[in-house]
N, C-alpha and C positions, 0 to 999 in steps of 0.2 A: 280454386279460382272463383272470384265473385260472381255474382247470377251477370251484371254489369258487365263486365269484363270478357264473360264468354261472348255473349252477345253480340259486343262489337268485333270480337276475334270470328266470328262467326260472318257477319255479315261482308269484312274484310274481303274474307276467304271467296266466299261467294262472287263479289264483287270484281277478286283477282281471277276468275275463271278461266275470262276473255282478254286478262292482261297482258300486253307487250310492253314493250317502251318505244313508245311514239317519238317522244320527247328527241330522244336521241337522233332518232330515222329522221325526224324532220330536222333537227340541227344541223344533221350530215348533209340533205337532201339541200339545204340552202346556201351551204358554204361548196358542196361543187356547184351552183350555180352562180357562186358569187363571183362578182367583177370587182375586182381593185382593193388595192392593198391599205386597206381604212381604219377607221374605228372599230365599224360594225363588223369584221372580219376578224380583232382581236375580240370583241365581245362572245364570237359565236367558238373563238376556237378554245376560250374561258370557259364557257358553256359546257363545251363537250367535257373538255378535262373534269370541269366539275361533276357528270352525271358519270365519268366514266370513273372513278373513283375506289368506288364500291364494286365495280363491275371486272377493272383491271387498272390496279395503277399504274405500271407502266406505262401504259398508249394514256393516262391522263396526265403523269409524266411530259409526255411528247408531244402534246395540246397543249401543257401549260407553257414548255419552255420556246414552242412555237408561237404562240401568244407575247409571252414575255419579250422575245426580239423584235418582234412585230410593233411592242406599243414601245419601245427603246427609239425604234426609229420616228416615230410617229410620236413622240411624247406625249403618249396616253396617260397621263399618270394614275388614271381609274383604272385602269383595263391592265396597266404593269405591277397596281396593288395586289388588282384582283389573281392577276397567275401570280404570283409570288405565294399568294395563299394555295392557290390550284395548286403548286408544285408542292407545297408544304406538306399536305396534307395530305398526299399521294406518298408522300414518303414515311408519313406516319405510318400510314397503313401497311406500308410492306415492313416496317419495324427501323425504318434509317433515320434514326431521331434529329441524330447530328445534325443529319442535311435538313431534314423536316424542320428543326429548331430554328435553322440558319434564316432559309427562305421567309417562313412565319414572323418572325423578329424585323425582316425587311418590308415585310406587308404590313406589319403590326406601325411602325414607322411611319411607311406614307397614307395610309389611312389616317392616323394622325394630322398631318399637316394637311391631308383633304379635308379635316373636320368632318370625316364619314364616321358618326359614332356605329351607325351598323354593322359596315366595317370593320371598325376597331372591337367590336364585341365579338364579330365572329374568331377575327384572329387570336383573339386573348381566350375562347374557348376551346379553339385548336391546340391551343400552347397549353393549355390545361389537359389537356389527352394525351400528349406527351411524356409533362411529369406524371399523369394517373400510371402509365403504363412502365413509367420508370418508377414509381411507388414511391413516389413524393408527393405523400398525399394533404400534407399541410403545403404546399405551393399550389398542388391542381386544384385546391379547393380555393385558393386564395385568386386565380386567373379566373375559376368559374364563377366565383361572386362579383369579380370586375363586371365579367361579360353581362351576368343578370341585371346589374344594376342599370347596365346601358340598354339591352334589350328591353326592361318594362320601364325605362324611361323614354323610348322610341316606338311602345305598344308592339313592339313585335313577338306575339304573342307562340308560335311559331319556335322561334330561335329561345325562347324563355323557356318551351316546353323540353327543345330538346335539353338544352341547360341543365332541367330537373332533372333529368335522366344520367344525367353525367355525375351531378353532384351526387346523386342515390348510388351510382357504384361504387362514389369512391366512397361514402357514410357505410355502403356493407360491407366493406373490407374492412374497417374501421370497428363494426360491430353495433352501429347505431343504428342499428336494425326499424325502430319505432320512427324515427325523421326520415331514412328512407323511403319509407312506407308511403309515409305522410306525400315527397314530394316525387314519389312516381304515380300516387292518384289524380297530382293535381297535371304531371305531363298527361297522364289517360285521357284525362278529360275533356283537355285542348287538342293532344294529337286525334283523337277516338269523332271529337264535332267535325275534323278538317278532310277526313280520310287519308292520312297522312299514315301510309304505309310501311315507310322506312322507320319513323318515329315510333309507331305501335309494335315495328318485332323486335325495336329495342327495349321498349316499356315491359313487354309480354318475356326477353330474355331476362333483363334485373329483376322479375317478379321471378323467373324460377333459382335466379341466384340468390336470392333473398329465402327462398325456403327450403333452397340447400341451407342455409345457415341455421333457418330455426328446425331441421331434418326432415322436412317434409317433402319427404323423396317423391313420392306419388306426384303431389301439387306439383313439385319441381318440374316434374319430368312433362304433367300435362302443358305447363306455360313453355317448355323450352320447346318443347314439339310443336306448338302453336307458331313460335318463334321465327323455327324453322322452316313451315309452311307457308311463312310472309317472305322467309329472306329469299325464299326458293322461286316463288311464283314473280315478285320484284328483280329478280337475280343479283341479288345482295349476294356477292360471291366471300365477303368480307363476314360477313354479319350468317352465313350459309358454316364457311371454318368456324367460324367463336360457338356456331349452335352445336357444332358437332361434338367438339372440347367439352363444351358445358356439359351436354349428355352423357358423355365417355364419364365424366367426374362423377354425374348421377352412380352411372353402372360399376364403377369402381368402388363407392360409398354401398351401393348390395352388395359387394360380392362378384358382381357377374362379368369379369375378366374376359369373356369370349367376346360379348356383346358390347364393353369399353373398346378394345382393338378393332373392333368392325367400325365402331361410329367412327376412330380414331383414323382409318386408314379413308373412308370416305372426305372428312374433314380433311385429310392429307390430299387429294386432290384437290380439291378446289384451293385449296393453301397452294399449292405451285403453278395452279393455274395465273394466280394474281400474284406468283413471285412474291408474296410476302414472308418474309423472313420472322417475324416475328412470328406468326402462327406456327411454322414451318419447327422452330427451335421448340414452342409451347408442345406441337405434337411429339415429337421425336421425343422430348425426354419426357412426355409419359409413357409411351411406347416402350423407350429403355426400361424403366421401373415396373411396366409389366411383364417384360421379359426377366427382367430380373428375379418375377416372383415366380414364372415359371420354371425357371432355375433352367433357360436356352440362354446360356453363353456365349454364343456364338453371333446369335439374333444381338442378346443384350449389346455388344460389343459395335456391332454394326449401327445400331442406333446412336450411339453414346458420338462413333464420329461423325454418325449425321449431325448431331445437337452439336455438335463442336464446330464443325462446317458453317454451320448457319448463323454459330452466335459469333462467329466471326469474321461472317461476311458480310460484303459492303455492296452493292448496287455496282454492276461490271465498272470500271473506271474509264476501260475505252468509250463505253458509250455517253459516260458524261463527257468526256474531251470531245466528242464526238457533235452531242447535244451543244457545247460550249460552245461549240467555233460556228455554230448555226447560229448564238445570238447574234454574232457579226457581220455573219454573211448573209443577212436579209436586206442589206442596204439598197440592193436592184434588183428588178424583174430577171435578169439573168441567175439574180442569186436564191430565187425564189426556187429557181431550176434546181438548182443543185442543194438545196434543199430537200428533195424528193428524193435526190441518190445516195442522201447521208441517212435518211431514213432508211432505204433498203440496204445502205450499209451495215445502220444499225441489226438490224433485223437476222444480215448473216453472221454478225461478229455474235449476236444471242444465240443463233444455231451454234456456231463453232464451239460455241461459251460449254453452253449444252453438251456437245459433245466432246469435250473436254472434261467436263463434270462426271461423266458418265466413264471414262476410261480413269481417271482416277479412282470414282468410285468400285473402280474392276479392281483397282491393282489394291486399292484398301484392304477391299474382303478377300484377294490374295495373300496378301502378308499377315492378314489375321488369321484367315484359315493354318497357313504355316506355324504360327505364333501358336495359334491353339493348340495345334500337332505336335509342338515341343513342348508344350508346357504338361501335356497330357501323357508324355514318352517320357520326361522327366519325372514326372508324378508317380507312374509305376517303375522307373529306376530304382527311383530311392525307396517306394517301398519294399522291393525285393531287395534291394541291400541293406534296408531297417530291418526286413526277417529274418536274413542267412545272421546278420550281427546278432540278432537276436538268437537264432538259433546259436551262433559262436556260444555266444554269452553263456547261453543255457548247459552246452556241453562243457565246456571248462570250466563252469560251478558245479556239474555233475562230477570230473573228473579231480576237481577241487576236494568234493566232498570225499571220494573215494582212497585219494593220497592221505586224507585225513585219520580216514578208517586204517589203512593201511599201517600209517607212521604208529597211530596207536595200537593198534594188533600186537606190530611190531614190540613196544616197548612192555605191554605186557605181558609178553611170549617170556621176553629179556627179563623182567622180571622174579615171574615162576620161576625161571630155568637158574636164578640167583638163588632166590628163596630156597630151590630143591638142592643144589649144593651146600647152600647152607645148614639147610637142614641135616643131611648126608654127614657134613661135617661134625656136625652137631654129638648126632649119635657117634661117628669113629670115636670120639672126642671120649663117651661115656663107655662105651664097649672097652676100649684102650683102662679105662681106670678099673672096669668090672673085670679085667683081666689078671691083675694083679692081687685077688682078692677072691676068686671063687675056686671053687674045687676042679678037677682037670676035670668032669664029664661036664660042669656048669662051661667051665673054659674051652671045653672041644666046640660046645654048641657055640659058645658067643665065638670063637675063631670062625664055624662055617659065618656067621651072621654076618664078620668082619669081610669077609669074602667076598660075600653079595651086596653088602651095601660098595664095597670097592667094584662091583662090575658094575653095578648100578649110577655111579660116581664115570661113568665110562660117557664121556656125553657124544662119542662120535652120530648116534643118531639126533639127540638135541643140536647139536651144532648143525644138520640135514637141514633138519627142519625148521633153523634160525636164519640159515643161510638160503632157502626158500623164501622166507618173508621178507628179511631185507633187501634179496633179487627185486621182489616185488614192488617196493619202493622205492628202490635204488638201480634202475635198471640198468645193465651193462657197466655196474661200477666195478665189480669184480674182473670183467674183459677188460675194461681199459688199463687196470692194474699189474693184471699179468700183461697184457700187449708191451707194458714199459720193461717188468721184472718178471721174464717165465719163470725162475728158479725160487720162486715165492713160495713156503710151503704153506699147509695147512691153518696151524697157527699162527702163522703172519698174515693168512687171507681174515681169520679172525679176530687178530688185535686191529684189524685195519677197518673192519668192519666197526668194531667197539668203538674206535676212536672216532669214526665217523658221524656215530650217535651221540659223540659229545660224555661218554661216562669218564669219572674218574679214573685214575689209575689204582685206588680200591677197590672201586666197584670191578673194574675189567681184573683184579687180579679174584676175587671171590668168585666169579662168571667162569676165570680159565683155571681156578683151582693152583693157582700158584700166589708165591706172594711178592709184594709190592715191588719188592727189589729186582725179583726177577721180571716184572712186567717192566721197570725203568729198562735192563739188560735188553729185553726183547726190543722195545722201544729205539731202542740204541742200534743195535742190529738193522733193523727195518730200514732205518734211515740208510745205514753204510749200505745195504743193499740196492737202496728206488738208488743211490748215490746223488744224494742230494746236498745240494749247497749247504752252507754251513748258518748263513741268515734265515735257511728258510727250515720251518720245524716239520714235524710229520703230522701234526693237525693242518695246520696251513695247507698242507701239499696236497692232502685227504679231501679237503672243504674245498680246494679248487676243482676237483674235480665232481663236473657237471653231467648231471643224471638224469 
């Protein structure tokens, strides 16, 4: 902050010690003494709307559009300018552009045809606040250069400063950080010689927007706090919300997420006090986004339908129809009466509103809370039913792998047990020729030999222990076979098994030690016995059945 610049923030400060708002109390203090339904009575209730503004725009709202009937009947046309802008620019503020636009455009009109260039500059800087806030910043910049041109062409030195200040928020958005700069020294200058309070917490807030942007968080924070201390002691209840926001942004850009939510939920008071919606939406969804980094879903979620509430809300409707039919009925003294009961009408159709608001807000964070409760009972469903599959999965590729082991065990059980007959055979084969050829004690010994390899050729325990491991494989294939055929013998429980594994009828006849012909026989056999169809074979009938 410039040595300058404290200075006058300083002396401000001082100066607001003993501040009230006179202004107001005396406006008030002379319209309840006022007699008759005149000029001077739309000028003062212009007045009020105007200073009430920043304070609450609603009730500037309700001065303006009480104004506005007032000079309809009395064809003021100065004084039905001037609350057209009163009403406009009450609605800025609480974020209702529409209307804001509407009202402004009609002030902006008869201004014109009064040839009030003052007039016409204010409204065409109002209309620029609008599109600022709607981020149209080639139009707002295009209404704000109108207005300058007419203010330092009327020397209204005043209305030109605030100007500079306007133009300078929208240039830092923009990023023209240096012109800026340039033209919030030259509002300083003029607001800072006038004691122009409202002027200098706006000048002292774009100086710390301005070094948010070049990150001069310190600087930042010393001008927005300065800010804050004008808009608080003024009760700029408008410019009080925006200091808080800006702050909460400061404490967001360190880091310091406890200290952004505090500024952020203070700023949230004085935001509902003046019913502005546009603050209202700005706070809630930074609110949401810090709940979000705290990873409170529940909080997040609650915020997200506040910001949704707001950016979709319009100014009660009853109360404009309400407001409306007041421009009418100002016509007489009797209607003046009933003026006052549409007022307090207004007032409890705002209570109801309120509490209306407040019972949906109940039944919201009901059905969220619910929603959270199923999404959370969901969430662990499916992951215990992702782990039991999982675990499935994992057991049936264990048991996967082990039929694996098994089938192979299997075939090279079946194997050896081939190889050893054949082997067996091999030697009969040779013994049988050395028989014919060696001397009777060479011939007694190869006869015992022939003996033993024939008992050894005996496979009732190899078939045990074949018929063990294809059990194991093939579980309950042997019961279901006999369940069909008891009278099954031995050798039919094992060509049925052979077949099963898919061997030849070579291979099953070197396995059972018989030959080929006899295995077709038994074959043949088999079938007469399961007494099977004549289409269907004995592989088929074997492969059907499920193990």
């Amino acid at each position: 902050m410039s040595i300058k610049t404290s200075c006058i923030c300083s002396l401000l400060i001082l100066s607001l010690s003993s501040w009230a708002n006179p202004k107001i109390d005396s406006l008030k203090n002379e319209l309840y003494n006022h007699i008759g339904e005149d000029k001077r009575k739309v000028e003062l209730l212009n007045n009020l709307g105007y200073e009430y503004w920043i304070i609450n725009p609603v009730q500037s709202i309700i001065y303006g559009q009480q104004a506005k009937a007032l000079a309809e009947i009395l064809q003021d046309a100065p004084g039905l300018a001037f609350s057209n802008r009163v009403i406009g620019v009450a609605h800025w503020a609480r974020g209702s552009y529409d209307k804001g636009l509407e009202y402004l455009l009609d002030g902006l009109s008869q201004y014109r045809e009064l040839n009030n260039s003052l007039g016409e500059g204010n409204c065409l800087m109002n209309i620029g606040l609008i599109y600022a806030d709607r981020s149209d910043n080639d139009l707002a910049l295009e209404y704000y250069q109108q207005a300058l041109e007419l203010f330092e062409k009327s020397n209204a030195q005043n209305r030109s400063a605030t100007t500079y200040v306007k133009i300078a928020a929208v240039l830092i958005k923009q990023g023209k950080l240096a012109q800026a700069s340039d033209f919030l020294r030259k509002a300083e200058l003029i607001h800072g010689a006038e004691d122009f309070f409202y002027g200098m917490s706006e000048v002292l807030n774009r100086y710390g927007l301005l070094k948010i942007e070049t990150k001069e968080y310190d600087s930042a924070n010393i001008y927005l706090k300065h800010a804050l201390e004008l808009s608080i002691r003024i009760e700029d209840k408008d410019g009080i919300t925006k200091n808080y926001i800006d702050l909460a942004r400061v404490a967001l850009l360190g880091d310091d997420t406890k200290l952004a939510e505090e500024l952020l939920i203070k700023g949230l008071t004085t935001a509902r006090e003046i019913h502005s919606h546009k603050w209202l939406k700005e706070i809630y969804n930074s609110l949401l986004g810090i709940s979000r980094k705290k990873g409170n879903l529940e909080q997040a979620i609650f915020y997200y339908d506040q910001y949704v509430l707001e950016k979709d809300s319009i100014f009660n409707e009853q109360t404009l129809k309400n407001i409306s039919r007041l421009e009418t009925e100002l016509a007489t003294t009797e209607q003046k009466r009933q003026l006052v009961a549409k007022e307090n009408e207004i007032i409890v159709l705002e209570q109801k509103s309120a509490i209306l608001h407040i019972r949906i807000l109940i039944l919201v964070l009901v059905i969220i809370t619910i929603v959270a409760s199923a999404i959370i009972i969901t969430k662990n469903q499916r992951q215990k039913a992702r782990r039991k599959e999982q675990k499935a999965l994992k057991e049936a590729e264990e048991v996967k792998k082990e039929l694996e082991f098994k089938k192979k065990e299997l075939v090279s059980y079946t194997i050896n047990f081939v190889q050893k007959n054949q082997l067996f055979e091999e030697l009969m084969t040779t013994v049988s020729a050395i028989k014919k050829i060696s001397s009777d004690e060479i011939r007694k010994e190869i006869i015992n030999m022939d003996r033993t390899i024939k008992r050894h050729l005996q496979v009732d325990k190899d078939w045990e222990d074949f018929k063990l491991r294809f059990g194991n494989l093939h579980t309950g294939f042997f019961d279901k076979i006999l369940a069909q055929e008891p009278t099954l013998t031995g050798n039919d429980l094992k060509l049925c098994a052979l077949v099963k594994m898919s061997f030849s009828i070579k291979e099953i006849s070197e396995m059972m030690g018989i030959s080929t012909e006899s295995v077709k026989t038994a074959r043949y056999r088999l079938k007469k016995k399961l007494n099977l169809p004549g289409e269907m074979s004995v592989n088929d009938f074997l492969n059907s059945i499920t193990t």
